[in-house]
N, C-alpha and C positions, 0 to 999 in steps of 0.2 A: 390904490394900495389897501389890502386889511389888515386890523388889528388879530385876524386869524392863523395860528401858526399851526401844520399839521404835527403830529408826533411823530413824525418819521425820524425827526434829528434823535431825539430821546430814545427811539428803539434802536438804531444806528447806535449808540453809546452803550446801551446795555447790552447788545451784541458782542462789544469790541469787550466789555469785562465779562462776558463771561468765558469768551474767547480766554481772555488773559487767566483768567481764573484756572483752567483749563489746562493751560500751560504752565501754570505756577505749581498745579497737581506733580505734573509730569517732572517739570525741572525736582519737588522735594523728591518723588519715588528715584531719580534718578541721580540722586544727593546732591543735586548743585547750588548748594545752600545758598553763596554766594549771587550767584546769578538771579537767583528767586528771591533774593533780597533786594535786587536792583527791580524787580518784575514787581514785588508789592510798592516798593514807593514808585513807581510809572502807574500802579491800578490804583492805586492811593488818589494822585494827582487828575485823572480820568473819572474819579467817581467823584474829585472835589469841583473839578469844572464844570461836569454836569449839574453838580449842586447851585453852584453858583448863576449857571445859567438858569435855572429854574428861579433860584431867588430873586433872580432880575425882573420879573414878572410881577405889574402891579398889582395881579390876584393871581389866587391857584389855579393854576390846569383844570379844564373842564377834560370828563369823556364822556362825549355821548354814544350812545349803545345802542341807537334808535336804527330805523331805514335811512338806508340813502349813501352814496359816495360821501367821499370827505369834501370835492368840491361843491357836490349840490349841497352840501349842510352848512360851507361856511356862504354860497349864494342868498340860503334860506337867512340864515342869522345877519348878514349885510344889510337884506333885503327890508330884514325885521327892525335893524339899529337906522337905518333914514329915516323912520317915522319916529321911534323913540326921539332921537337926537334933539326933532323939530318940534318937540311934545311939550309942551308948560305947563303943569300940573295946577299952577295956582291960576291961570287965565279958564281954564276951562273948570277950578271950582267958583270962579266968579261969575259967570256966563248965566244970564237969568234964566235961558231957555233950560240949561243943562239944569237948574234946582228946580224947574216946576216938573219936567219931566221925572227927575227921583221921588217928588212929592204925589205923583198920581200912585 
């Protein structure tokens, strides 16, 4: 399982409001005040889920911008977090060999 989510859901969602957005043009040029009152609080509720689902998120959304498919970047970053995970920062500044080696 990863902790790597692609952005398809999020562009799916911005899609669907600006769809909505769209239509809500259309319903005012076509006075249906009414109706484009039910279509903002639906785009309301759509742009507050999204919201929310983002908030759910122990940190912000990364984008990277770099080469490479979205699968081989989150393989690369999996690949990268098994050695981080297994890392102990304070055993390897105790490690006598690691302080003679910074000292040459």
């Amino acid at each position: 399982m990863t902790n790597f989510l692609p952005a398809g859901i999020i562009n799916e969602t911005l899609e669907e409001i600006c769809q909505k957005i769209a239509r809500l043009k259309e319903m005012m040029d076509a006075g249906e005040n009414e109706q484009a009152q039910r279509g903002l609080a639906d785009l309301e509720e759509t742009a507050l889920g999204l919201r929310i689902f983002i908030e759910k998120f122990s940190c912000q959304p990364l984008i990277y911008t770099g080469l490479g498919s979205t699968d081989e970047i989150i393989r690369r970053l999996e690949w990268a977090l098994t050695f981080t995970e297994e890392f102990d920062p304070s055993a390897f500044k105790k490690s006598p060999s690691n302080r003679k080696q910074r000292m040459r």
